[in-house]
PDB file of N, CA, C and O in Angstrom:
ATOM      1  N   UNK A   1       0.826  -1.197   0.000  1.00  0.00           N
ATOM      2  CA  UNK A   1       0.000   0.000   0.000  1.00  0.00           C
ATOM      3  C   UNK A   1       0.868   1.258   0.000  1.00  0.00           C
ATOM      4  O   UNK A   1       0.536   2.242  -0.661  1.00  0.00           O
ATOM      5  N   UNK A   2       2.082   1.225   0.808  1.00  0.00           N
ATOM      6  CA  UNK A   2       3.010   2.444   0.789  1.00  0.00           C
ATOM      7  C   UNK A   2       3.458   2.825  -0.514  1.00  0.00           C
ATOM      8  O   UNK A   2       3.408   3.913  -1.088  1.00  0.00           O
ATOM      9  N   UNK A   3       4.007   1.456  -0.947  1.00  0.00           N
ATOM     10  CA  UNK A   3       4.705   2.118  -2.710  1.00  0.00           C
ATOM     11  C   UNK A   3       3.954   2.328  -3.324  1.00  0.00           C
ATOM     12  O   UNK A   3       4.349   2.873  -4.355  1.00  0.00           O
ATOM     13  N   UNK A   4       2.016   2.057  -3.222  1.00  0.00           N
ATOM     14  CA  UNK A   4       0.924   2.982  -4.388  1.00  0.00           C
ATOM     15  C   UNK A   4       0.949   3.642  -3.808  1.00  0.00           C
ATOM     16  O   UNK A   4       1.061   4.492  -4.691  1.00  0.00           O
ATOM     17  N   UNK A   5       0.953   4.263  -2.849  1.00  0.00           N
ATOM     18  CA  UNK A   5       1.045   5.743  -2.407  1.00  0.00           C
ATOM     19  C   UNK A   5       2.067   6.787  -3.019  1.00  0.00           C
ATOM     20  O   UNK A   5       1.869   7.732  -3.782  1.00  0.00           O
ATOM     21  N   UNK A   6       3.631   6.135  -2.228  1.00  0.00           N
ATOM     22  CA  UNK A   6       4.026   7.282  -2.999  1.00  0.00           C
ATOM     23  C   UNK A   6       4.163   7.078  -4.706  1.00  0.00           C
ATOM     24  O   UNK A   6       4.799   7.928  -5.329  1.00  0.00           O
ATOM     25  N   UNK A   7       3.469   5.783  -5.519  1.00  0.00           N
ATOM     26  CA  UNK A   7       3.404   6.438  -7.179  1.00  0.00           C
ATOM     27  C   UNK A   7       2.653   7.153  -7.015  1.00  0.00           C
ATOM     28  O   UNK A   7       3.176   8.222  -7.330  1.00  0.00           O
ATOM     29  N   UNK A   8       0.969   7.457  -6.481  1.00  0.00           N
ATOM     30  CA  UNK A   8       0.259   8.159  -7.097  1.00  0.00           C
ATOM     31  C   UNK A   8       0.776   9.836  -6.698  1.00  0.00           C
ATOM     32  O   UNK A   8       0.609  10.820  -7.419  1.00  0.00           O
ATOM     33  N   UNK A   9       1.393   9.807  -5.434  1.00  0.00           N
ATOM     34  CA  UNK A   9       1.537  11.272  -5.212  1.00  0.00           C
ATOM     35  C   UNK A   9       2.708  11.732  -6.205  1.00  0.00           C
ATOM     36  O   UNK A   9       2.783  12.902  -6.580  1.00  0.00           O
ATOM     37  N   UNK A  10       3.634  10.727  -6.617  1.00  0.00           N
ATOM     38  CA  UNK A  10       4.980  10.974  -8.044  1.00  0.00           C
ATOM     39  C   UNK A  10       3.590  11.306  -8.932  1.00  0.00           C
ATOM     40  O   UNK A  10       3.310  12.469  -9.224  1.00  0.00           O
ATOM     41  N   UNK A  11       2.795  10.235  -9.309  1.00  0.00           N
ATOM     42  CA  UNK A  11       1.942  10.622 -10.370  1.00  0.00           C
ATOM     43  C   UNK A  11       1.087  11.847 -10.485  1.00  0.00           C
ATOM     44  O   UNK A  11       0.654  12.192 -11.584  1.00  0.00           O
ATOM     45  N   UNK A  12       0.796  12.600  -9.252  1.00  0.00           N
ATOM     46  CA  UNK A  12      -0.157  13.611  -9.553  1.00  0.00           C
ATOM     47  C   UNK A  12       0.493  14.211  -9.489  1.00  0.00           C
ATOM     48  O   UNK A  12       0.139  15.051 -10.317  1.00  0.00           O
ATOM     49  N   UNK A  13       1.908  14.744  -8.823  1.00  0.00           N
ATOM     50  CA  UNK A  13       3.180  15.982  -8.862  1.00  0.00           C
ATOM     51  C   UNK A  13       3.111  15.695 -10.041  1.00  0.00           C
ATOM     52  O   UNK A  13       2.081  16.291 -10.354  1.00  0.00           O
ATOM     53  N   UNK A  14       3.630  14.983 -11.347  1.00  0.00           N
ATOM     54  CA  UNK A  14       4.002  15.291 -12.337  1.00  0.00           C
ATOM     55  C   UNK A  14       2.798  15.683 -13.176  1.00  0.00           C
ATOM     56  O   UNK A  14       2.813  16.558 -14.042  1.00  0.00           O
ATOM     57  N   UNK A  15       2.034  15.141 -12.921  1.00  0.00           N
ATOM     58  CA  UNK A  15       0.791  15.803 -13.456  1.00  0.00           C
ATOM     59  C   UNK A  15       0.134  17.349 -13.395  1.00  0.00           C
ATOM     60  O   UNK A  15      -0.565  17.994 -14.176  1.00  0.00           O
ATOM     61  N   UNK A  16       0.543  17.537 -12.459  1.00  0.00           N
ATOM     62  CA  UNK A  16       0.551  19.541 -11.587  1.00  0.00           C
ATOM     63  C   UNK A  16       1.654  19.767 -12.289  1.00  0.00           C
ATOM     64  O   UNK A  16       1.161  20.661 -12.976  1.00  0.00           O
ATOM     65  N   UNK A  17       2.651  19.696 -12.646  1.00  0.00           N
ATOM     66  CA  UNK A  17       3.888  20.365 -12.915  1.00  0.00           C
ATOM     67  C   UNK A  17       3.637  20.373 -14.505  1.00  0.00           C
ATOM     68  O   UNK A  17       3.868  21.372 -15.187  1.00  0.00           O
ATOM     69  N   UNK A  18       3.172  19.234 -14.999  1.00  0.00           N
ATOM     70  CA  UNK A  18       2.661  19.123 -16.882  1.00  0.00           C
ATOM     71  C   UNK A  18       1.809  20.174 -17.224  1.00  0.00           C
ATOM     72  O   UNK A  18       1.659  20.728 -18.314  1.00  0.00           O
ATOM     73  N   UNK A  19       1.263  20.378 -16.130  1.00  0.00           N
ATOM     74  CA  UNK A  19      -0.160  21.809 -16.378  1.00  0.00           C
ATOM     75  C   UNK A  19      -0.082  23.036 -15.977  1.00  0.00           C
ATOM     76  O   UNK A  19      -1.086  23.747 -15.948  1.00  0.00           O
ATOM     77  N   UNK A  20       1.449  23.593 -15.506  1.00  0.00           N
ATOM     78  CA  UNK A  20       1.509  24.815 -14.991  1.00  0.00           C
ATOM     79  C   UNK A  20       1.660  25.420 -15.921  1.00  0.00           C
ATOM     80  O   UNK A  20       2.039  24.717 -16.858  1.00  0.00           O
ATOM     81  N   UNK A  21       1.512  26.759 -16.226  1.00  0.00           N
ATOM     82  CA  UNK A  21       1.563  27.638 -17.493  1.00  0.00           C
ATOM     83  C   UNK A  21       1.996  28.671 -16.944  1.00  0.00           C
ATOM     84  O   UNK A  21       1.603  29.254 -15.934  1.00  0.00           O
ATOM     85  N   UNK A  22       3.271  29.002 -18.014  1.00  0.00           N
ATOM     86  CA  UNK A  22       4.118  30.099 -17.681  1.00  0.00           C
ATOM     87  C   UNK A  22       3.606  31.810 -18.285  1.00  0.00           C
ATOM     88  O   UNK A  22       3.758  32.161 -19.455  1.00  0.00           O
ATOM     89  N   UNK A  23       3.125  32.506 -17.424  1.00  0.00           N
ATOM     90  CA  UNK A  23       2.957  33.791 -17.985  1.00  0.00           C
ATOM     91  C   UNK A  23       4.053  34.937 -18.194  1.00  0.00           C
ATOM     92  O   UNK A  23       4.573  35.248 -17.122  1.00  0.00           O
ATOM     93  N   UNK A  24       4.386  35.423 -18.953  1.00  0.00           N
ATOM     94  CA  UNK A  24       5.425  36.796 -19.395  1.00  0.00           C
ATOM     95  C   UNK A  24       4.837  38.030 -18.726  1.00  0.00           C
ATOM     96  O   UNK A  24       3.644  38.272 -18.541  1.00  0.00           O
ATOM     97  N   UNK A  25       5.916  38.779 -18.392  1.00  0.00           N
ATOM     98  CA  UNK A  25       5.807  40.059 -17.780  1.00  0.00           C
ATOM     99  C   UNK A  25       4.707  41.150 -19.217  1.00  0.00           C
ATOM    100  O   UNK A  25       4.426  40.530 -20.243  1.00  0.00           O
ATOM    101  N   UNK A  26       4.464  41.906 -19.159  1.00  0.00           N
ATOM    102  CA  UNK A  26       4.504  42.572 -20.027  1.00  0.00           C
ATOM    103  C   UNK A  26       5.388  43.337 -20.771  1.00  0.00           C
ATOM    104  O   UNK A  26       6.455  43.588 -20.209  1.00  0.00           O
ATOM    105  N   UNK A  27       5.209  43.809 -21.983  1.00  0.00           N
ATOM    106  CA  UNK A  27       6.587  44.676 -22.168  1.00  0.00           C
ATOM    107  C   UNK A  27       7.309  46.043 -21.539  1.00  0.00           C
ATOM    108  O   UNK A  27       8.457  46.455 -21.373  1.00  0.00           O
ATOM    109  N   UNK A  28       5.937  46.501 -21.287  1.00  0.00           N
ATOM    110  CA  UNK A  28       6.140  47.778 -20.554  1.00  0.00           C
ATOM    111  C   UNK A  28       7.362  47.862 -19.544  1.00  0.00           C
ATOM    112  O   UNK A  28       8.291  48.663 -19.443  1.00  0.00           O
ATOM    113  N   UNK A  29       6.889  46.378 -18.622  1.00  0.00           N
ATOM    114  CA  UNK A  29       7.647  46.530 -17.566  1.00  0.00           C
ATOM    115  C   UNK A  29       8.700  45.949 -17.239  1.00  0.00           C
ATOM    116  O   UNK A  29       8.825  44.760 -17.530  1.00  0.00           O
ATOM    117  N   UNK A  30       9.680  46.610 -16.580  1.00  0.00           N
ATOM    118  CA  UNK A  30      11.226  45.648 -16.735  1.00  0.00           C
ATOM    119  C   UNK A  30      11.329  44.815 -15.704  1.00  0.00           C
ATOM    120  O   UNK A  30      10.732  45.072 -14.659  1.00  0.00           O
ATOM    121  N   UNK A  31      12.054  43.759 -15.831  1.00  0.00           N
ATOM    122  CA  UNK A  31      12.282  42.725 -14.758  1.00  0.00           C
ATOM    123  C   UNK A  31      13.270  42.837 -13.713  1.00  0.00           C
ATOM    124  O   UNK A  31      14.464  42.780 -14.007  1.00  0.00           O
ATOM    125  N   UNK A  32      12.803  43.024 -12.258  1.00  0.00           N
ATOM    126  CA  UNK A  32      13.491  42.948 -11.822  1.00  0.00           C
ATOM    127  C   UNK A  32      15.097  42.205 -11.196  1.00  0.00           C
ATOM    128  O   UNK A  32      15.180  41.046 -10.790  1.00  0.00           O
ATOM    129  N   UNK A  33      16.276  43.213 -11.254  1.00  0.00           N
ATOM    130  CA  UNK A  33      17.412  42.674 -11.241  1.00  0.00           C
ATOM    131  C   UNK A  33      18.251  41.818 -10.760  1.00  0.00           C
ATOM    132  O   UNK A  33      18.536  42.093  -9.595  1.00  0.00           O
ATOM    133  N   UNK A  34      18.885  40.688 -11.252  1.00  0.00           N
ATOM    134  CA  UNK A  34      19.159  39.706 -10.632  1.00  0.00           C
ATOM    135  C   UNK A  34      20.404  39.859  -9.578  1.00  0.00           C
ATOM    136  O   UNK A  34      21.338  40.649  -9.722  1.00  0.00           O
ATOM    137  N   UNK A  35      20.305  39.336  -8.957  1.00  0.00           N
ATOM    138  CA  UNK A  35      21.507  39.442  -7.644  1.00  0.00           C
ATOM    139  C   UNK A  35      22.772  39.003  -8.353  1.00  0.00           C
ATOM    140  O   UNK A  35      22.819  38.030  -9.105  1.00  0.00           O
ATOM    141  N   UNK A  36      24.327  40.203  -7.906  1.00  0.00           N
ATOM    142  CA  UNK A  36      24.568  39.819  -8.336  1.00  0.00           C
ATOM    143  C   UNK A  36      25.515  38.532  -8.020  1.00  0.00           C
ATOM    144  O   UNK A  36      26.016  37.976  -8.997  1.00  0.00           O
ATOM    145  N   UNK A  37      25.736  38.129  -6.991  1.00  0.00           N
ATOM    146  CA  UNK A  37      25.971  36.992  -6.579  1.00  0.00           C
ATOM    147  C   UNK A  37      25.205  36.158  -5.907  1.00  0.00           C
ATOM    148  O   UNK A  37      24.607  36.892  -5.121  1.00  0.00           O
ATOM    149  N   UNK A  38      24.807  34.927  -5.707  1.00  0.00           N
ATOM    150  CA  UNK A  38      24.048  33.967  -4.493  1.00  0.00           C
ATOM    151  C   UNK A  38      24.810  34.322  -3.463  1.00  0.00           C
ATOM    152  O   UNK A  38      26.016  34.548  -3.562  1.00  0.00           O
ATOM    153  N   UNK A  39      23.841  34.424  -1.921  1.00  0.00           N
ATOM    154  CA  UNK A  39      24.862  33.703  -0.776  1.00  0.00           C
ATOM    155  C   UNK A  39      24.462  32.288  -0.744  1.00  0.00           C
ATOM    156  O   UNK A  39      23.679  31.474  -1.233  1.00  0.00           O
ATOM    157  N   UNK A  40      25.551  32.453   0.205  1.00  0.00           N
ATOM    158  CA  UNK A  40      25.900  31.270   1.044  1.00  0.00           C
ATOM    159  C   UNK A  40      25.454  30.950   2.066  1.00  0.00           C
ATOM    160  O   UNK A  40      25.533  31.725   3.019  1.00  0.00           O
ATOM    161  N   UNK A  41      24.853  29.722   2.191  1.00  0.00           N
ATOM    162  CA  UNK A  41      23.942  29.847   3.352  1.00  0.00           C
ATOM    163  C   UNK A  41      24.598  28.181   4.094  1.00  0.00           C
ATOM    164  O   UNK A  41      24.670  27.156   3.417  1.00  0.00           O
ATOM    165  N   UNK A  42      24.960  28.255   5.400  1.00  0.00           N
ATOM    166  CA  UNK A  42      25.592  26.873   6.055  1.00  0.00           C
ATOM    167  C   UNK A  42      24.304  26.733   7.301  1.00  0.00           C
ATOM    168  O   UNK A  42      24.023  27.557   8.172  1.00  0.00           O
ATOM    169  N   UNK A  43      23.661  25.379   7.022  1.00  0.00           N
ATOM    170  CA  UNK A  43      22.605  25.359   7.901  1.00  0.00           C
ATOM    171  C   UNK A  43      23.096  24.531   8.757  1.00  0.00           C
ATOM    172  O   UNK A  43      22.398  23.540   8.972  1.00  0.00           O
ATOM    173  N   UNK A  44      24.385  24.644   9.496  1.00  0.00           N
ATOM    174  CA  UNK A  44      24.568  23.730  10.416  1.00  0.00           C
ATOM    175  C   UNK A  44      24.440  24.308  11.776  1.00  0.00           C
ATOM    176  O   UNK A  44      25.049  25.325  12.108  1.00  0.00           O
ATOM    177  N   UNK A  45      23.555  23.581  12.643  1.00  0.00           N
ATOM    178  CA  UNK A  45      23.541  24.479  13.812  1.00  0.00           C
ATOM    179  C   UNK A  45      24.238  25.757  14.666  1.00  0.00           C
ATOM    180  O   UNK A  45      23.651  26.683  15.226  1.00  0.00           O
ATOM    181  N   UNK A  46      25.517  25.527  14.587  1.00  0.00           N
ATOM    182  CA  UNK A  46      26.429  26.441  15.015  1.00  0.00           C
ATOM    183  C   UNK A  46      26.236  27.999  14.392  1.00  0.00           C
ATOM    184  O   UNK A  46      26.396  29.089  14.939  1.00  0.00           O
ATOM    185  N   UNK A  47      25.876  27.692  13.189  1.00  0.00           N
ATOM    186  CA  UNK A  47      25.680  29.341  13.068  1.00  0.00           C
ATOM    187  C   UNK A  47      24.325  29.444  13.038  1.00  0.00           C
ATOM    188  O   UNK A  47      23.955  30.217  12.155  1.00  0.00           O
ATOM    189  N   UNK A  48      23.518  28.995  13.619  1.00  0.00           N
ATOM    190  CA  UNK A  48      21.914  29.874  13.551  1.00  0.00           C
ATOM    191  C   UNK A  48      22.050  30.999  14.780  1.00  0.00           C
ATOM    192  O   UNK A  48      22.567  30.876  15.890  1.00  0.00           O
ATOM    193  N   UNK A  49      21.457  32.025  14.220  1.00  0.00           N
ATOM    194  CA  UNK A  49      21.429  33.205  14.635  1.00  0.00           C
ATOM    195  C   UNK A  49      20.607  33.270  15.995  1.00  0.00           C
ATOM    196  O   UNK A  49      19.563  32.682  15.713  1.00  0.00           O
ATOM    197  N   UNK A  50      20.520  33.716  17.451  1.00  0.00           N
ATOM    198  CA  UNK A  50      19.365  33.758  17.926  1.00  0.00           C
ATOM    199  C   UNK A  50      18.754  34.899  18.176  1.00  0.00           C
ATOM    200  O   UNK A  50      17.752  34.839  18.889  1.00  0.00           O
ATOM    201  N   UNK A  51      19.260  36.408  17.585  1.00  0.00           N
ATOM    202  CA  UNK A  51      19.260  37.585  17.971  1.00  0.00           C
ATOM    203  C   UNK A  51      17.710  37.781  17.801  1.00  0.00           C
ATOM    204  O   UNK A  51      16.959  37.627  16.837  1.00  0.00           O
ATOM    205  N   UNK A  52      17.506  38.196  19.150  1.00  0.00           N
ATOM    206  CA  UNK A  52      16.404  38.379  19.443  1.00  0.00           C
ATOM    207  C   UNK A  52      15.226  37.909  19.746  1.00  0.00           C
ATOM    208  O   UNK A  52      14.081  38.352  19.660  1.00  0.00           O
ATOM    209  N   UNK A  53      15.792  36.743  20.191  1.00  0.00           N
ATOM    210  CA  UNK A  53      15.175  35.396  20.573  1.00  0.00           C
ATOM    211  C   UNK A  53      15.523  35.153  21.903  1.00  0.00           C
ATOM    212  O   UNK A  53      16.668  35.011  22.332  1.00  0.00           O
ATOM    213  N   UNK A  54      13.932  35.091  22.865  1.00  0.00           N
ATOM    214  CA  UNK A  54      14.695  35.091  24.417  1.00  0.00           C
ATOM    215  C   UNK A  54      14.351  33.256  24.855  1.00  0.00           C
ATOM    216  O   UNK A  54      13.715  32.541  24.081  1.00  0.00           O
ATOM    217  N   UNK A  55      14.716  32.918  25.738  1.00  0.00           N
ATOM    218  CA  UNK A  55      14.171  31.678  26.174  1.00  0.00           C
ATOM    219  C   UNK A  55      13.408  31.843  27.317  1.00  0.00           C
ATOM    220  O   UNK A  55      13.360  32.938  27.878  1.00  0.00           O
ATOM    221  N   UNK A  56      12.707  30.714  27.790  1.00  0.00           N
ATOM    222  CA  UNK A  56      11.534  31.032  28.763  1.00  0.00           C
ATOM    223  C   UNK A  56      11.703  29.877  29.931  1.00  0.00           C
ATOM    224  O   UNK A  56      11.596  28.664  29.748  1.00  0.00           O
ATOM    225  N   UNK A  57      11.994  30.553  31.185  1.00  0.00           N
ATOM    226  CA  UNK A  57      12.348  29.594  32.125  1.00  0.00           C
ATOM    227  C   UNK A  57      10.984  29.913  33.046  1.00  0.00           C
ATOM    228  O   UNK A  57      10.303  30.936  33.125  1.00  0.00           O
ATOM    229  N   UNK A  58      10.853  28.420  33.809  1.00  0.00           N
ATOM    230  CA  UNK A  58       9.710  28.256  34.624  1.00  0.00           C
ATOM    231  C   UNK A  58      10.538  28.501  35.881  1.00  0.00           C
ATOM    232  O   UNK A  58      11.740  28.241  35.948  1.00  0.00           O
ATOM    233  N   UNK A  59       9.744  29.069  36.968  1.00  0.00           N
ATOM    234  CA  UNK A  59       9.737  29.655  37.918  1.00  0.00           C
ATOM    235  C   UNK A  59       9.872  28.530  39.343  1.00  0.00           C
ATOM    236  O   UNK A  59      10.714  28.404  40.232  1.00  0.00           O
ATOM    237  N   UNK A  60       8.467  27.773  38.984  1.00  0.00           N
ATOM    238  CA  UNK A  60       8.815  26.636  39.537  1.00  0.00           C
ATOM    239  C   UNK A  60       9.703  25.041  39.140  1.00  0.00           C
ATOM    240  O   UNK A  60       9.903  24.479  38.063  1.00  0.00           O
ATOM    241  N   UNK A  61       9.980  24.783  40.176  1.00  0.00           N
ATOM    242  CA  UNK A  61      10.337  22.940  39.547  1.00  0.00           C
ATOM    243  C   UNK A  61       9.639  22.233  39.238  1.00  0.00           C
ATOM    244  O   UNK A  61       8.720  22.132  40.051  1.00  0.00           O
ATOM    245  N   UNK A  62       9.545  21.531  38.308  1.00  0.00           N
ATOM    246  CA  UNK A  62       8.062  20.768  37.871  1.00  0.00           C
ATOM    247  C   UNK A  62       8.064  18.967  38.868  1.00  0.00           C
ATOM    248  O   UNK A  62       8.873  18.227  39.428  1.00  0.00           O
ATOM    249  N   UNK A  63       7.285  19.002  38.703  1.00  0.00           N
ATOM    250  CA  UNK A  63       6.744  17.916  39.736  1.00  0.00           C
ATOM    251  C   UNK A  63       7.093  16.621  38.831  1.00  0.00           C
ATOM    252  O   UNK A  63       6.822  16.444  37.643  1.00  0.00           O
ATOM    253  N   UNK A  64       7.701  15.855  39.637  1.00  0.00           N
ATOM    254  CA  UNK A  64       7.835  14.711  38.683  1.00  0.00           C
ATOM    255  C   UNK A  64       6.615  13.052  39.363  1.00  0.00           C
ATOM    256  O   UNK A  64       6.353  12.854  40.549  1.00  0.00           O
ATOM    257  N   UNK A  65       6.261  12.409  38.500  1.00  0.00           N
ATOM    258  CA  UNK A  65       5.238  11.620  38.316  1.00  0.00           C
ATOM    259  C   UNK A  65       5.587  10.712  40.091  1.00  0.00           C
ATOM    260  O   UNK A  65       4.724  10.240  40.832  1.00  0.00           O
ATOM    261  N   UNK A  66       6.767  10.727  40.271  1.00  0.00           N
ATOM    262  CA  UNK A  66       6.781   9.575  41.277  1.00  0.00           C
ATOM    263  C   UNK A  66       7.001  10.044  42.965  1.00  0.00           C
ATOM    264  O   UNK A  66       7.166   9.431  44.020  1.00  0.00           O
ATOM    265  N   UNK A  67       6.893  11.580  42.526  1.00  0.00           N
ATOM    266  CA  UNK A  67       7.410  12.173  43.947  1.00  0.00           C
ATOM    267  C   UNK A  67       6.458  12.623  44.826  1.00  0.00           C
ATOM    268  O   UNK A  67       5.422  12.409  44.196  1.00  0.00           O
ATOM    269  N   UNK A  68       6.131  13.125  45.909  1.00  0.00           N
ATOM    270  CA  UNK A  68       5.063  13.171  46.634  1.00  0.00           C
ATOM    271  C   UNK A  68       4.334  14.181  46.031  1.00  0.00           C
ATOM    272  O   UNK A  68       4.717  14.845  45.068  1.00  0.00           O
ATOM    273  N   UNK A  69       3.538  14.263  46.468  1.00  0.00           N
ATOM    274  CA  UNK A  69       1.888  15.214  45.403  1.00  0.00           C
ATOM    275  C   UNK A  69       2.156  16.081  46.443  1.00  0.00           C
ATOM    276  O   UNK A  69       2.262  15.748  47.624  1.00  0.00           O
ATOM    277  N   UNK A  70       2.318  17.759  45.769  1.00  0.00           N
ATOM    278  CA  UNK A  70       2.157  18.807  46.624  1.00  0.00           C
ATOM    279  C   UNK A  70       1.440  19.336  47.635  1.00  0.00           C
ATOM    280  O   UNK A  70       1.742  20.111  48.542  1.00  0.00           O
ATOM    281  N   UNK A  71      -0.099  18.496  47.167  1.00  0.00           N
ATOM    282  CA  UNK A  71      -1.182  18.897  48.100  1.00  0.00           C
ATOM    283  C   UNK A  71      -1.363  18.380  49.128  1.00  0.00           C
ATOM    284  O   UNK A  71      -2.302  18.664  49.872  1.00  0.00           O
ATOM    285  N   UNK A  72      -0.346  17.377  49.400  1.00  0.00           N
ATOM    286  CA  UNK A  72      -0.190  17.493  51.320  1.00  0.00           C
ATOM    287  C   UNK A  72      -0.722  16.093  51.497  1.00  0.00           C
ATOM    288  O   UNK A  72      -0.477  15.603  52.599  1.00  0.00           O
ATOM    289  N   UNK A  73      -1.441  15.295  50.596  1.00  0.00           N
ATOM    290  CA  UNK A  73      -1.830  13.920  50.658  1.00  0.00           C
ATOM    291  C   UNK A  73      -1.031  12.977  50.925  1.00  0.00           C
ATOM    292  O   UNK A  73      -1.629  11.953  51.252  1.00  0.00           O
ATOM    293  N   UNK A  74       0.166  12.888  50.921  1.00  0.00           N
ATOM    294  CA  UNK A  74       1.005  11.948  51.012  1.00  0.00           C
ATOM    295  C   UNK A  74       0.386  10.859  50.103  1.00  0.00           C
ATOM    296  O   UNK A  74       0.060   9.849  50.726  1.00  0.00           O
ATOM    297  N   UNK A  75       0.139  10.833  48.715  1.00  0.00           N
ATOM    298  CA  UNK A  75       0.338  10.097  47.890  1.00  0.00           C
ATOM    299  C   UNK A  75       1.171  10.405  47.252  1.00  0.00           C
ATOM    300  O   UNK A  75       1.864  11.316  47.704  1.00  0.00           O
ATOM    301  N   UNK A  76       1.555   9.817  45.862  1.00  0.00           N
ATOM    302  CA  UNK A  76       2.432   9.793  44.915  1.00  0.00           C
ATOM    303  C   UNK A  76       1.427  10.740  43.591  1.00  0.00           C
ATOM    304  O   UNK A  76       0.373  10.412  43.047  1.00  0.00           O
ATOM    305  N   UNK A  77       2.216  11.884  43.426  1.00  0.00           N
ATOM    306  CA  UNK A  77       1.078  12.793  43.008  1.00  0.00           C
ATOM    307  C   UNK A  77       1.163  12.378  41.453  1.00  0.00           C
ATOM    308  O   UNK A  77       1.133  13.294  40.631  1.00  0.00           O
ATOM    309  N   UNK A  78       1.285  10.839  40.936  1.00  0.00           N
ATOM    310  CA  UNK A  78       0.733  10.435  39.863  1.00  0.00           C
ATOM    311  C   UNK A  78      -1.048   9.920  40.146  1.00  0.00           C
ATOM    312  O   UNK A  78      -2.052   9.976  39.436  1.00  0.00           O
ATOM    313  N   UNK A  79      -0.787   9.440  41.497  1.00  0.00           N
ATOM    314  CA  UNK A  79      -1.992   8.597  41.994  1.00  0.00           C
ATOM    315  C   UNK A  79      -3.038  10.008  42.225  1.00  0.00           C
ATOM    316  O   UNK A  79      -4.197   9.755  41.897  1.00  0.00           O
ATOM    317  N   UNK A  80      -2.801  11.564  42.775  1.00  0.00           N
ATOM    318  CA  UNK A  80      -3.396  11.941  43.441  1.00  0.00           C
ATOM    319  C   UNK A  80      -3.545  13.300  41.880  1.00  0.00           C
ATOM    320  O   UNK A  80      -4.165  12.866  40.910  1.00  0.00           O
ATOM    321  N   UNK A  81      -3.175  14.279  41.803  1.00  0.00           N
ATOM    322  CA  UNK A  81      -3.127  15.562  41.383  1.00  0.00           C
ATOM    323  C   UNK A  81      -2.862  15.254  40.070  1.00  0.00           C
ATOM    324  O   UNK A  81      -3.777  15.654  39.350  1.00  0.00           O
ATOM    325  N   UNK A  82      -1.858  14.630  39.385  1.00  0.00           N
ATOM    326  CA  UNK A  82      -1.443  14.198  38.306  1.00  0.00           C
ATOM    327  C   UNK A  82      -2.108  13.236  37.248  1.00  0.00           C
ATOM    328  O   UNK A  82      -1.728  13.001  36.101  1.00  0.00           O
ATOM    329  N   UNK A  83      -3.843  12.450  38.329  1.00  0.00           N
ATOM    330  CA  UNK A  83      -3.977  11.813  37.488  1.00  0.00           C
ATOM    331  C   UNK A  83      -5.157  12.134  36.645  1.00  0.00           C
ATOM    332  O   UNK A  83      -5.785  11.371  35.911  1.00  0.00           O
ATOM    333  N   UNK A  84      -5.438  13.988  36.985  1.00  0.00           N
ATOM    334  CA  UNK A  84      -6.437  14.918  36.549  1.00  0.00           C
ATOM    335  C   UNK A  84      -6.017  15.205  35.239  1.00  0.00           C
ATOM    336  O   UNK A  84      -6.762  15.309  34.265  1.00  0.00           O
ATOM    337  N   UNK A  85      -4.477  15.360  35.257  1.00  0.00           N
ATOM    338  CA  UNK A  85      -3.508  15.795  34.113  1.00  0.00           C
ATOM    339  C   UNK A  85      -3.643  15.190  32.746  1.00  0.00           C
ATOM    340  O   UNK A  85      -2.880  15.531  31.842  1.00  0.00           O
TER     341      UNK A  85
END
């Protein structure tokens, strides 16, 4: 069932791409200018940028599944508070 899948989605991409029709600017108007070099772009983590990008720290410690339930029950606040969650 996977390999008719991806033929038909090969088959209908090429089918969308057989039927696109290319329109021309008019003459009037001129085309805008091509760059004149490409950059360079390195998507390896180390250089992604984060400027201006803050991170968001929680205030509290988060409760973990096996540790006592805050609300004073002395259960295991998976059994008690957590299992509302």
């Amino acid at each position: 069932m996977f390999s008719d899948l991806v033929f038909r989605i090969k088959e209908e991409t090429l089918k969308r791409l057989f039927h696109v029709k290319v329109q021309r600017e008019e003459e009037g108007k001129a085309a805008p200018p091509l760059p004149v070099a490409p950059r360079k772009v390195n998507l390896s983590r180390g250089d992604i940028s984060r400027a201006g990008q803050t991170t968001q720290r929680h205030a509290k410690k988060k409760v973990g599944r096996n540790d006592p339930c805050p609300c004073g029950s002395g259960r295991k606040y998976k059994k008690c508070c957590g299992a509302e969650a």
